[in-house]
Backbone as a ProteinNet text record, in pm:
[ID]
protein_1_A
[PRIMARY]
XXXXXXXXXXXXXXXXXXXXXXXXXXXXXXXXXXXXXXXXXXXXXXXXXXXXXXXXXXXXXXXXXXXXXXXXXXXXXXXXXXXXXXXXXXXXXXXXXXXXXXXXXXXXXXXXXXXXXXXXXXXXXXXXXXXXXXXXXXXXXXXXXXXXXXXXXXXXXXXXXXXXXXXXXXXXXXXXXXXXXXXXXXXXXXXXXXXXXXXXXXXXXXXXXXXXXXXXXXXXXXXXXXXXXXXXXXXXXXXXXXXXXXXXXXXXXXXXXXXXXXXXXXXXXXXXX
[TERTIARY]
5863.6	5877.1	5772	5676.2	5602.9	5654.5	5671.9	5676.3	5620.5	5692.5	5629.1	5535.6	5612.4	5529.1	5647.5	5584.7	5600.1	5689.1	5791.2	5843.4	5807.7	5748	5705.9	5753.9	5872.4	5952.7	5941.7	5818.4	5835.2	5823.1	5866	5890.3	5734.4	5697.8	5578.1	5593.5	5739.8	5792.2	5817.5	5744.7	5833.9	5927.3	5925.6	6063.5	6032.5	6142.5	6161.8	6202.1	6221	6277.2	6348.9	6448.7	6552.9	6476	6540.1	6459.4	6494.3	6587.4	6683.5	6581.6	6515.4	6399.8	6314.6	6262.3	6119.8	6133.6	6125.9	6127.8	6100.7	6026.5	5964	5976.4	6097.6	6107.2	6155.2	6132.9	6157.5	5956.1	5993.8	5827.3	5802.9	5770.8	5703.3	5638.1	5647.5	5528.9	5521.3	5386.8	5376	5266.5	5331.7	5212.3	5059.1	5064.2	4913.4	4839.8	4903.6	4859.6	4849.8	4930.5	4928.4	4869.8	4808.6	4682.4	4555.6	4521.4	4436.7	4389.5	4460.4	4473.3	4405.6	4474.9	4459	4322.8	4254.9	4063.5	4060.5	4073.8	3974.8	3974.2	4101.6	4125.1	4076.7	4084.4	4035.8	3854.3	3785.1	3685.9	3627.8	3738.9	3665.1	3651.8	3755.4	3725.9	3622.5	3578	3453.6	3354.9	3334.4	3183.6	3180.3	3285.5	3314.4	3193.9	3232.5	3164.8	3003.2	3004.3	2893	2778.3	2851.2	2781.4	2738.8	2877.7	2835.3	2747.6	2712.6	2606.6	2488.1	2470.8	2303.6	2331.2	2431.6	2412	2429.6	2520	2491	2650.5	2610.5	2762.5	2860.6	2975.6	3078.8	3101.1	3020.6	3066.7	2960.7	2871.7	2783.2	2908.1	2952.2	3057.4	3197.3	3249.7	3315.8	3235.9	3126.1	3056.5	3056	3030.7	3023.2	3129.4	3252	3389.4	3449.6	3397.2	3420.4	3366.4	3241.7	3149.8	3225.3	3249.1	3287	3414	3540.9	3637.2	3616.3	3565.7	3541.9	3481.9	3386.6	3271.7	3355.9	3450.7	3482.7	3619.4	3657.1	3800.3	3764.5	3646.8	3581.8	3517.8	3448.3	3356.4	3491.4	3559.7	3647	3721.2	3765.3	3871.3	3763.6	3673.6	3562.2	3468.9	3481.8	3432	3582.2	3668.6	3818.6	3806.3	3739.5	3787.1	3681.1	3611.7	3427.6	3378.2	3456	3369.2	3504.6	3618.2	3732.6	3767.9	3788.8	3889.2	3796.8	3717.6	3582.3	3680.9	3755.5	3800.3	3910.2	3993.9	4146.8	4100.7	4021.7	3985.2	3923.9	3811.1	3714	3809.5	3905.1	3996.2	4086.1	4143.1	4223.4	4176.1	4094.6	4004.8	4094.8	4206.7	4290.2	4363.8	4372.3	4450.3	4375.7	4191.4	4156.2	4175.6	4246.7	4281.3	4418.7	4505.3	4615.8	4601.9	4528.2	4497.4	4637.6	4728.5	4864.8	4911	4869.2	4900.8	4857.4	4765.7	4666.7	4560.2	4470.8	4342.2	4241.6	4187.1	4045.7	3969.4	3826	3790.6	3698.4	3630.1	3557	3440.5	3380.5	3230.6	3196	3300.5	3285.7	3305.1	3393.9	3364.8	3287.1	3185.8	3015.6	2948.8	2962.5	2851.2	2883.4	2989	2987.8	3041	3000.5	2961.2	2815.7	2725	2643.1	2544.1	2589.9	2541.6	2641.1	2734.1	2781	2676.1	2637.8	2552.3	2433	2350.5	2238.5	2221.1	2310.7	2344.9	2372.4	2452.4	2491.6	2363	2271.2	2155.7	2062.7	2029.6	1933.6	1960.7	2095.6	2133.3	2103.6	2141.5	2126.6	1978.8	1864.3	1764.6	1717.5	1837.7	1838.7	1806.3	1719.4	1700.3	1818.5	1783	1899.6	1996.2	1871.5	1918.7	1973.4	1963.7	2028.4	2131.7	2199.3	2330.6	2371	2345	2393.1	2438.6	2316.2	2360.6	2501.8	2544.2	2636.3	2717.5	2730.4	2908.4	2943.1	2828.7	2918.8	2974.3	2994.7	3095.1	3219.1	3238.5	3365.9	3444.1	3304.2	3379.5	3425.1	3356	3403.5	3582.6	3568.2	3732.2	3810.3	3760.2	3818.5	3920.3	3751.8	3818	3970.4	3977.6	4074.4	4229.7	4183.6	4328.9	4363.9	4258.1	4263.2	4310.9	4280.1	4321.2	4442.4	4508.7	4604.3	4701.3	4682.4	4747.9	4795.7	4680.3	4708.7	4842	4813	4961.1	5060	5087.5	5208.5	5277.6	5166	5182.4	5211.7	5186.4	5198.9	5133.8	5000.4	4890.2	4737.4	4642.1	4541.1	4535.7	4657.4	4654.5	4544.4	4564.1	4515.4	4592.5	4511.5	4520.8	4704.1	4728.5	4872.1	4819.5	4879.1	4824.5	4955.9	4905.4	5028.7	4975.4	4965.1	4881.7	5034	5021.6	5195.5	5174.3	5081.5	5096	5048.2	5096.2	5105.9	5201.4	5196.2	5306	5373.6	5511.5	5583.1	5596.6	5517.1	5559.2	5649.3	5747.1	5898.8	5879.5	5825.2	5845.5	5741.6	5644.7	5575.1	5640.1	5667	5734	5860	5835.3	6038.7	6076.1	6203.2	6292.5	6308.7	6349.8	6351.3	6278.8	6155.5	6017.9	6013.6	5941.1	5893.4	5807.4	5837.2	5806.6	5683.1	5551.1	5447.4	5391.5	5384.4	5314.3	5179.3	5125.1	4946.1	4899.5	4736.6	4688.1	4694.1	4734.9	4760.9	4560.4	4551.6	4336.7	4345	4486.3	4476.4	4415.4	4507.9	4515	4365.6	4300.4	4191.5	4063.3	4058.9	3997.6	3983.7	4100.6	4174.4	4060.9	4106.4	4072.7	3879.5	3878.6	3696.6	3644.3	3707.2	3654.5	3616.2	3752.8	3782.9	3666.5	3628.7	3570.4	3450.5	3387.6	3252.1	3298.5	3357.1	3323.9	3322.2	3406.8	3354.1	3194.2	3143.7	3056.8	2923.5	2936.8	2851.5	2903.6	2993.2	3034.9	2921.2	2981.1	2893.3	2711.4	2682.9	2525.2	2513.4	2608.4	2551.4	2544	2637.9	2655	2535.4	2549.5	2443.7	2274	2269.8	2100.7	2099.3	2250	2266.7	2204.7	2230.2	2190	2027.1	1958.1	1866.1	1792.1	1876.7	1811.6	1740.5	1661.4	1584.6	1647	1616.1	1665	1663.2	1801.3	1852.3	1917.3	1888.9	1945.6	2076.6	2142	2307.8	2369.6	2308.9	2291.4	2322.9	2197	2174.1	2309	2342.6	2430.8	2538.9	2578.1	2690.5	2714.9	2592.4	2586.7	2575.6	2493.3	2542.5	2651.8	2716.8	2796.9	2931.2	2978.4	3084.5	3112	2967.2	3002.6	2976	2936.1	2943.3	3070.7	3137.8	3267.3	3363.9	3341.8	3400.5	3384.1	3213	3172.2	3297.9	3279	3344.5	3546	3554.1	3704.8	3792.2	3665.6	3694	3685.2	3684.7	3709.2	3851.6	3920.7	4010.4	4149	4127.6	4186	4273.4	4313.5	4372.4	4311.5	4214.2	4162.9	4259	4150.1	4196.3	4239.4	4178.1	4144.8	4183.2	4215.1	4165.1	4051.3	3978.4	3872	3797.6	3795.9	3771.9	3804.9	3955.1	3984.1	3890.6	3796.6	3725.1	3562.9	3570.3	3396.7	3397.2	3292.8	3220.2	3260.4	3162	3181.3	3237.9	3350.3	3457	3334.7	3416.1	3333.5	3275	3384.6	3379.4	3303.9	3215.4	3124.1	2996	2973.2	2868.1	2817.4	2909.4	2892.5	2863	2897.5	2848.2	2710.5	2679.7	2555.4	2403.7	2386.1	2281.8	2327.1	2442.7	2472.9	2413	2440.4	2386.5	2267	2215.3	2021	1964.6	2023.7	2047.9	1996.8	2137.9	2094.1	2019.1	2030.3	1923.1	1797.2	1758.8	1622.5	1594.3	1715.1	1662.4	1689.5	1746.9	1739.7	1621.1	1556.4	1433.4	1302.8	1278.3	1255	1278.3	1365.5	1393.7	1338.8	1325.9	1298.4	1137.3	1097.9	930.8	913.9	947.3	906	922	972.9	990.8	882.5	838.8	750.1	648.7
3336.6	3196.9	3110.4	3043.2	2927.6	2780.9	2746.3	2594.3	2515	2439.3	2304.4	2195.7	2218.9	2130.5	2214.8	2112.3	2118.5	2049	2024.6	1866.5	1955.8	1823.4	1877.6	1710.7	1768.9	1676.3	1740.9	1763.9	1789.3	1687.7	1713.3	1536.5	1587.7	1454.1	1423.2	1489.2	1443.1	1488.4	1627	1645.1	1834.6	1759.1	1706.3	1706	1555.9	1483.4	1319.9	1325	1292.8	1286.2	1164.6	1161	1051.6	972.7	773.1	658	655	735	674.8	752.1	844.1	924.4	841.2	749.8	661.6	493.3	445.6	302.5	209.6	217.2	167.5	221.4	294.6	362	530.3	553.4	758.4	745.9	932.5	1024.8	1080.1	1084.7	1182.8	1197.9	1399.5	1503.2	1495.1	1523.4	1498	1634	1677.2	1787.5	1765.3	1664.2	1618.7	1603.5	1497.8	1580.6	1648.4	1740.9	1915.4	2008.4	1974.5	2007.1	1985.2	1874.2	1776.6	1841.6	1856.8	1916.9	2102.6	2151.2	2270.4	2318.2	2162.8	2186.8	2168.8	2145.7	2113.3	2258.9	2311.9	2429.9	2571.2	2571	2656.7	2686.6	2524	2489.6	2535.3	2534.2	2534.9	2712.5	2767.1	2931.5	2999.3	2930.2	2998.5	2926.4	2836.2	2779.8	2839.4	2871.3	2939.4	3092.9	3159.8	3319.9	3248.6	3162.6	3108.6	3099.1	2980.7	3018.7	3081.4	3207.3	3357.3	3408.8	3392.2	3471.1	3430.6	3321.7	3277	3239.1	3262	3283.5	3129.1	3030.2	2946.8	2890.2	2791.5	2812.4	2717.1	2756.2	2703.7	2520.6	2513.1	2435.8	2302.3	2335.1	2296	2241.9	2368	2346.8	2269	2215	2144.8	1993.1	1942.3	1832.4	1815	1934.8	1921.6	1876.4	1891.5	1913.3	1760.2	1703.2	1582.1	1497.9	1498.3	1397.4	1436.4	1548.6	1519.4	1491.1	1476.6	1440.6	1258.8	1227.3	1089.1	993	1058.3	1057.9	1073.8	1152.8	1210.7	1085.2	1105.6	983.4	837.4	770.8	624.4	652.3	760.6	718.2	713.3	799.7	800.1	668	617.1	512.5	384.2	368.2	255.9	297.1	433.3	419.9	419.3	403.8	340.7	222.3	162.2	13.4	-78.4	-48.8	-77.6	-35.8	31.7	111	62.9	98.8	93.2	-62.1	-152.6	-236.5	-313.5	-366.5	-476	-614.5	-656.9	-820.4	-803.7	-682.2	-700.3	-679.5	-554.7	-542.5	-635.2	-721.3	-792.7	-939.2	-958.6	-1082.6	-1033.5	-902.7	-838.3	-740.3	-771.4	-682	-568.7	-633.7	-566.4	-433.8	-463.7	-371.6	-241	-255.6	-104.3	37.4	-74	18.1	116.2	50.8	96.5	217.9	335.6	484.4	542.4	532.9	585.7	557.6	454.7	376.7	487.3	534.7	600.6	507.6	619.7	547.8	585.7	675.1	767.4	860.7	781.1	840.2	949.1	1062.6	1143.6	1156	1044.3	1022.4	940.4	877.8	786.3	901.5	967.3	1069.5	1168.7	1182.4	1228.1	1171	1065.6	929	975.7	935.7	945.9	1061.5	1216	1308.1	1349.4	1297.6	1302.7	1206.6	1090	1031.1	1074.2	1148	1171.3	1299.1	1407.6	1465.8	1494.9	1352.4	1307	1308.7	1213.6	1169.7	1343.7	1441.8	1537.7	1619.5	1622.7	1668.9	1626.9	1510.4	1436.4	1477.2	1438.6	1483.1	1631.4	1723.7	1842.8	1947.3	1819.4	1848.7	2016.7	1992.4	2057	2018.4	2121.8	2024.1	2012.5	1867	1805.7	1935	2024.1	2040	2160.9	2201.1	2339.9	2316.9	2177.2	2150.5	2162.6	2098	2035.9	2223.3	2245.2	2405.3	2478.6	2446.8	2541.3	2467.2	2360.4	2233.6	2240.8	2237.6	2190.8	2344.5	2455.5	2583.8	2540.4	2457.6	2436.4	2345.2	2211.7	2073	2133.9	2247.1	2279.3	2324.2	2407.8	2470	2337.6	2209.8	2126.4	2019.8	2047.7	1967.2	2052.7	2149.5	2260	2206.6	2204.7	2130	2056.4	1951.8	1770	1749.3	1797.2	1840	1848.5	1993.8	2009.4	1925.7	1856	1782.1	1638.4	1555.5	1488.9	1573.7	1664.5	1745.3	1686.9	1774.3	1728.7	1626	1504.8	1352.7	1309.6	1404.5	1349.5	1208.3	1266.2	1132.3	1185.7	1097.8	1142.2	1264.9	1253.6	1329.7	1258.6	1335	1294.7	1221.7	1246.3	1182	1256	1189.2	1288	1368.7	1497.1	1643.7	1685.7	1728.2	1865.9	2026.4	2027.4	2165.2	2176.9	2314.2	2381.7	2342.7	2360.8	2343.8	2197.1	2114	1970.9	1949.3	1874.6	1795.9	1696.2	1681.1	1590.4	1517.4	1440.2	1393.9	1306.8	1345.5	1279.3	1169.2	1227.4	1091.2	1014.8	969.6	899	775.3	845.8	778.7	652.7	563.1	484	578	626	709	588.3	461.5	414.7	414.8	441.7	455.1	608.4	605.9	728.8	815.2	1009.6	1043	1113.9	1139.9	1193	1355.4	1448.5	1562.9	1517.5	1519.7	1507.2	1600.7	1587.3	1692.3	1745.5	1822.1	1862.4	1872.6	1751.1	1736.9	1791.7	1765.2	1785.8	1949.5	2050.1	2176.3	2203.8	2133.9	2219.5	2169.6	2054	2033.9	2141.2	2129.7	2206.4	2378.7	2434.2	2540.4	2555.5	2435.6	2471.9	2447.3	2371.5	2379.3	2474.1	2564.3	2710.6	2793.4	2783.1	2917.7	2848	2751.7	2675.4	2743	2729	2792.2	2927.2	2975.5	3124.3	3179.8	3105.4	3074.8	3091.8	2978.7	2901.7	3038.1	3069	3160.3	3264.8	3333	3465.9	3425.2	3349.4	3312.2	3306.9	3266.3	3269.8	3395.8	3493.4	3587.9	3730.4	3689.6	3755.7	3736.7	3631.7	3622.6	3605.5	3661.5	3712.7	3534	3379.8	3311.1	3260.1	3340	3311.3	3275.8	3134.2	3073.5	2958	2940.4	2805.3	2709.2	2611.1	2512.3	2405	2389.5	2251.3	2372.1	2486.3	2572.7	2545.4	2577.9	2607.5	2411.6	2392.9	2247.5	2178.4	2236.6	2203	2263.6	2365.6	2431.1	2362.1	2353.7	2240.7	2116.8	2026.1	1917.3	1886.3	1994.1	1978	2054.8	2191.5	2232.2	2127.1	2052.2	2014.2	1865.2	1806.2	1694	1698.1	1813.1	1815.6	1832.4	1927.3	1952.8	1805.7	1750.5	1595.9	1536.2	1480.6	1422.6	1492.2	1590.4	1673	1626.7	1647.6	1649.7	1477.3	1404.2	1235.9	1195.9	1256.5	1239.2	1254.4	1327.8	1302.9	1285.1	1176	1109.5	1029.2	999.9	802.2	769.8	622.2	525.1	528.1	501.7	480.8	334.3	234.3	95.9	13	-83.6	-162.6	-184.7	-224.5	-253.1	-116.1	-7.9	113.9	144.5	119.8	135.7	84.5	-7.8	-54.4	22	76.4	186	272.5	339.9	418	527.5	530	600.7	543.6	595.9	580	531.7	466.1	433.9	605.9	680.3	808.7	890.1	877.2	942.1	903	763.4	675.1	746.4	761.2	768.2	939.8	993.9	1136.5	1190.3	1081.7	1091.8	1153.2	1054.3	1015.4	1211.1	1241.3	1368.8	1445.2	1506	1575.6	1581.3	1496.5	1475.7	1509.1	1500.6	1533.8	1680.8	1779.8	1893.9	1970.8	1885	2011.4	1947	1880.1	1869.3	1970	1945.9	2055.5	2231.5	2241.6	2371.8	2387.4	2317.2	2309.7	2307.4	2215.9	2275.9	2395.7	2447.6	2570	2694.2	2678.4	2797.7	2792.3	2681.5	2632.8	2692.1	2676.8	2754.3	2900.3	2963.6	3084.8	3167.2	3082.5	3125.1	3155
-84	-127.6	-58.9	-148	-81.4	-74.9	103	124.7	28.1	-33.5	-97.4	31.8	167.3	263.2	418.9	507.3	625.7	711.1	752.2	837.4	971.7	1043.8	1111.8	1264.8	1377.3	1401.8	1561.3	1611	1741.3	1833.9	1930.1	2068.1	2101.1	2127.8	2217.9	2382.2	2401	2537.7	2561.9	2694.8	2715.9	2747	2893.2	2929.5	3006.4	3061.4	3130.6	3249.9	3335.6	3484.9	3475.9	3541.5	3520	3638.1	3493.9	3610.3	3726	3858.8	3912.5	4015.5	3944	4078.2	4091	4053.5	4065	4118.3	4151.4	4188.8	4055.4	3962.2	3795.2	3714	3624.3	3516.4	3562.6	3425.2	3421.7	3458.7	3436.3	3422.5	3316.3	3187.2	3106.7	3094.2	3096.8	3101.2	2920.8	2879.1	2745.7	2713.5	2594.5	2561.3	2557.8	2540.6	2482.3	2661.7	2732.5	2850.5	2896.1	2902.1	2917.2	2909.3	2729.8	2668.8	2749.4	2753.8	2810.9	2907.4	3014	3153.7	3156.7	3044.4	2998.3	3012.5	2907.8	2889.2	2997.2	3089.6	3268.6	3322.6	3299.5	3374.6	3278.2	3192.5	3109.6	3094.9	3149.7	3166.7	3280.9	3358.2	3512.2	3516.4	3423.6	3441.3	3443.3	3269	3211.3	3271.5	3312.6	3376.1	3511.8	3578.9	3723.2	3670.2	3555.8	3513.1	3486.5	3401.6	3359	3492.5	3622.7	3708.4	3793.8	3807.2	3884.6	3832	3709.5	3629	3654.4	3712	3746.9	3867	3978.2	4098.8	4130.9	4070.1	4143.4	4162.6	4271.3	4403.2	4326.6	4381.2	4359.7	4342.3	4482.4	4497.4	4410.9	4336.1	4271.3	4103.4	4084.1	4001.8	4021.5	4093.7	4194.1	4077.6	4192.9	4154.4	3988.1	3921.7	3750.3	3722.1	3773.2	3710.4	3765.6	3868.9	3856.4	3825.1	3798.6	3645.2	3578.5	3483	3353.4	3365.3	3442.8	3431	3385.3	3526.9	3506.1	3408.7	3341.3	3261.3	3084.4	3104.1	2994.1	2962.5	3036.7	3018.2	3021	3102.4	3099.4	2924.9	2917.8	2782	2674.6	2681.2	2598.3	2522.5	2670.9	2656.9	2599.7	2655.6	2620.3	2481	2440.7	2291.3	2178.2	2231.6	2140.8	2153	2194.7	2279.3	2182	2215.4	2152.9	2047	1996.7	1823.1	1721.8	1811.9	1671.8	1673.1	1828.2	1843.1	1876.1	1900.3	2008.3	2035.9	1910.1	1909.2	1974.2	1971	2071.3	2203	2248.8	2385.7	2473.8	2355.5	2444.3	2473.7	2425.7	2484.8	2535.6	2533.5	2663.6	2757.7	2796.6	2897.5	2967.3	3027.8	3105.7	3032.7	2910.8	2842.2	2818.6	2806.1	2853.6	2975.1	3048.5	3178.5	3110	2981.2	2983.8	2897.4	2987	2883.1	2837.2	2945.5	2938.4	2762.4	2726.4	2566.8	2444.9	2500.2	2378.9	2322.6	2255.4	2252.4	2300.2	2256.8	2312	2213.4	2205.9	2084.7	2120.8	2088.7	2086.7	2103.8	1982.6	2003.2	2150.7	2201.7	2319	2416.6	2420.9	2493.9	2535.2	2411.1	2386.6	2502.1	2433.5	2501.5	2646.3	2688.9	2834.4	2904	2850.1	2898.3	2922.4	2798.9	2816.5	2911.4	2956.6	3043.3	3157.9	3185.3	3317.4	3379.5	3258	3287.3	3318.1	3259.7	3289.3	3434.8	3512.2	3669.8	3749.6	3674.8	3746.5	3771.6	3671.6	3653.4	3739.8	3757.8	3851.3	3993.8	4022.3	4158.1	4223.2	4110.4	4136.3	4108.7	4005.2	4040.3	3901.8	3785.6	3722.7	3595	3527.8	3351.2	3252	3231.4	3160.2	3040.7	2989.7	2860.2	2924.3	3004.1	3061.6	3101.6	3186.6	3185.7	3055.4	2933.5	2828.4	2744.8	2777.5	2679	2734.6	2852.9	2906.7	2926.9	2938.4	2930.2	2816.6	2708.6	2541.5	2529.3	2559.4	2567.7	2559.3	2687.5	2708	2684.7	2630.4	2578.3	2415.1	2345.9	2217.1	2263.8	2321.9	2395	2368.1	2488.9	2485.6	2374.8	2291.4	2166.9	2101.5	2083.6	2040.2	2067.1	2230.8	2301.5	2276.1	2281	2245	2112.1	1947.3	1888.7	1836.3	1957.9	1913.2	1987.6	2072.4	2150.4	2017.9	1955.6	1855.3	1755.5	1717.3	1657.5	1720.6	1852	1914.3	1941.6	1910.7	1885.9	1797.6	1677.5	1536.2	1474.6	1517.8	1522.7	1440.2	1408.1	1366.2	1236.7	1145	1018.7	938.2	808.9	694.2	583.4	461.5	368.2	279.5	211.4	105.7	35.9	32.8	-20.5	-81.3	-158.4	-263	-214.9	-115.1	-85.7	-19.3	19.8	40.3	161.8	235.8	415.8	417.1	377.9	393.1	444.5	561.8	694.4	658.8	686.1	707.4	841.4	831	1021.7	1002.3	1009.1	1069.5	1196.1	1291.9	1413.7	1365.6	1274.7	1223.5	1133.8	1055	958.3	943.8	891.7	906.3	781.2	850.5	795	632.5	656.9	532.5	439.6	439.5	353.6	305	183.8	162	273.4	254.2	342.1	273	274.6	205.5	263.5	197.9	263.2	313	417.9	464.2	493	492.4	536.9	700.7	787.6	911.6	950.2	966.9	1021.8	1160.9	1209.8	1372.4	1395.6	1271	1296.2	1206.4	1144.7	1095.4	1163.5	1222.7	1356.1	1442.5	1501.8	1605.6	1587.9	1474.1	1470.6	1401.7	1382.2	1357.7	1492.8	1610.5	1712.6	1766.1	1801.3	1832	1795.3	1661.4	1627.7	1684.5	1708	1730.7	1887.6	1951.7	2089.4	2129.8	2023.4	2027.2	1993.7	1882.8	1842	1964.6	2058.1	2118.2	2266.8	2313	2385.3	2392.8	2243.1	2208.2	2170.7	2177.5	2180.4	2303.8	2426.4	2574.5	2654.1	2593.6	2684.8	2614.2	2448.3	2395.2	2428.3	2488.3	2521.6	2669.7	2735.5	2916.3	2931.2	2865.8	2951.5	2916.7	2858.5	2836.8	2703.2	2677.2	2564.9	2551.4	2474.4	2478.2	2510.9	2622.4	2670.2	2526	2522.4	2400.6	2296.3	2279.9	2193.9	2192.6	2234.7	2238.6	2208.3	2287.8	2231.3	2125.9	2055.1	1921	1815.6	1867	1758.3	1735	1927	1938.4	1854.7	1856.6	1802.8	1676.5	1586.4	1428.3	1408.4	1453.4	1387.7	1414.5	1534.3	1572.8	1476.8	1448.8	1421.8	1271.4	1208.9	1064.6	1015.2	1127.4	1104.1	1054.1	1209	1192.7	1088.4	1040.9	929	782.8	751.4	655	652.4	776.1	766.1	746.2	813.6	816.1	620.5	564.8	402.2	370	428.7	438.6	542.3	610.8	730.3	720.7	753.3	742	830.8	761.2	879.3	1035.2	1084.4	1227.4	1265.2	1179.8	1192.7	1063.9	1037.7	943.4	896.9	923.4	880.9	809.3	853.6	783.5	648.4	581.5	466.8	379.5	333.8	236.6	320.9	356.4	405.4	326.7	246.3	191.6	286.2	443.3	513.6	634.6	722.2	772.8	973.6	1013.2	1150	1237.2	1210.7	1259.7	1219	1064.9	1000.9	1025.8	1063.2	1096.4	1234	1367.8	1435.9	1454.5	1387.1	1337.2	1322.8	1240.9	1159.8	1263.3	1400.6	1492.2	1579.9	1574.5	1663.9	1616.4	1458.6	1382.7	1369.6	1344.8	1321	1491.3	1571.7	1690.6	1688.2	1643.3	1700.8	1592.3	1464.3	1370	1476.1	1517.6	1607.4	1657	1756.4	1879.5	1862.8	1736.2	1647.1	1620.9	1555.5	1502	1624	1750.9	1803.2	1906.6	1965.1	1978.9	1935.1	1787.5	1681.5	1680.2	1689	1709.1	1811.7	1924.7	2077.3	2068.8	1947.4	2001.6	1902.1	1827.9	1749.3	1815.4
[MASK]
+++++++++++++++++++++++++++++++++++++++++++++++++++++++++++++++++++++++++++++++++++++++++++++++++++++++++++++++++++++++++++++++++++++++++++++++++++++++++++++++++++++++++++++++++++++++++++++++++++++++++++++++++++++++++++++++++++++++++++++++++++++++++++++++++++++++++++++++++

């Protein structure tokens, strides 16, 4: 028998700690943090092999792992803030501090990985694009989590579908309103990430490390954000103002990544000629 659709009614919450432990409220642990947390540590594995493999120290990796923490969660929260929202944030300044809320966009999280790495690079006296080839491994991983973490939130779907594996998000919805099958974007995100890091994995360990500086790069950057471009067709705006766009703020901001890495594909493939 094929599902007509999906309800799909999981808590955001693993689990709560009662308010009576805390001085200001309960605690909830939330999947999506969980997730979240997951990419750091899952990150720190494979870049741990990554840098046994070229001999370089631990504690070098240490320093990486706290740029991009920092780097990754400031760009984040400030490209939600600044690309989707500019008029609520810029008269509530204060309210960007409140990440706990939600609200963190991707491409902002680009942005300020890639300038956290710029700084990690300088310091350490290493070329830019050789950091860049061997972090985006694990920021692809990342996205996967992040991803699926939106699932568990029951956030960031798509458009209404008659396709059988179309979602019901129940904690979305007012129960009084119609309930619509959508497309599950979280899970086909989710899983084009995946294969992009397997992807980008097996190109590192297949050339032992030794690929054109910006290579891996490049693959990263058109395959991940074509993906995006492609799947933002069918989304639900993130914003108001988005619904009447041709192309959605998230496709726009796509666009400059992509032309990005067919570049440095292109040169890459030039150098080896």
């Amino acid at each position: 028998m094929i599902l007509s659709f999906i309800t799909w009614d999981v808590t955001p919450e693993i689990f709560t700690l009662p308010a009576d432990w805390f001085l200001v409220g309960g605690l909830s642990v939330r999947w999506y943090g969980l997730l979240f947390a997951m990419s750091f540590v899952f990150g720190y594995i494979i870049m741990k092999k990554i840098f046994d493999n070229e001999n370089i120290s631990e504690k070098v990796l240490d320093q990486l792992s706290t740029y991009m923490l920092i780097f990754t969660i400031v760009g984040a929260r400030l490209g939600h803030c600044l690309f989707y929202e500019p008029g609520y944030y810029l008269s509530n300044p204060i309210e960007i501090l409140k990440v706990w809320e939600g609200g963190l966009a991707s491409h902002g999280a680009a942005v300020g990985i890639l300038l956290g790495l710029f700084f990690f690079a300088k310091a350490n006296k290493k070329p830019y694009l050789w950091v860049l080839d061997r972090i985006v491994i694990v920021v692809a991983l990342a996205g996967f989590f992040i991803r699926t973490g939106n699932l568990m939130n029951s956030e960031i779907f798509g458009d209404v579908t008659t396709l059988p594996w179309g979602f019901i998000f129940t904690r979305y919805y007012d129960p009084a309103l119609a309930i619509d099958p959508r497309h599950p974007t979280q899970i086909y995100e989710a899983l084009s990430y995946l294969l992009i890091f397997i992807f980008l994995y097996r190109t590192y360990w297949k050339s032992k490390g030794k690929t054109t500086d910006g290579e891996i790069f490049g693959y990263f950057l058109s395959l991940l954000f074509s993906v995006r471009f492609l799947i933002e067709f069918i989304k639900v705006p993130q914003v108001g103002f988005e619904e009447n766009m041709i192309l959605n703020m998230g496709q726009l901001l796509s666009i400059p990544f992509v032309l990005a890495g067919l570049y440095l594909l292109y040169r890459a493939r030039k150098s080896k000629a």
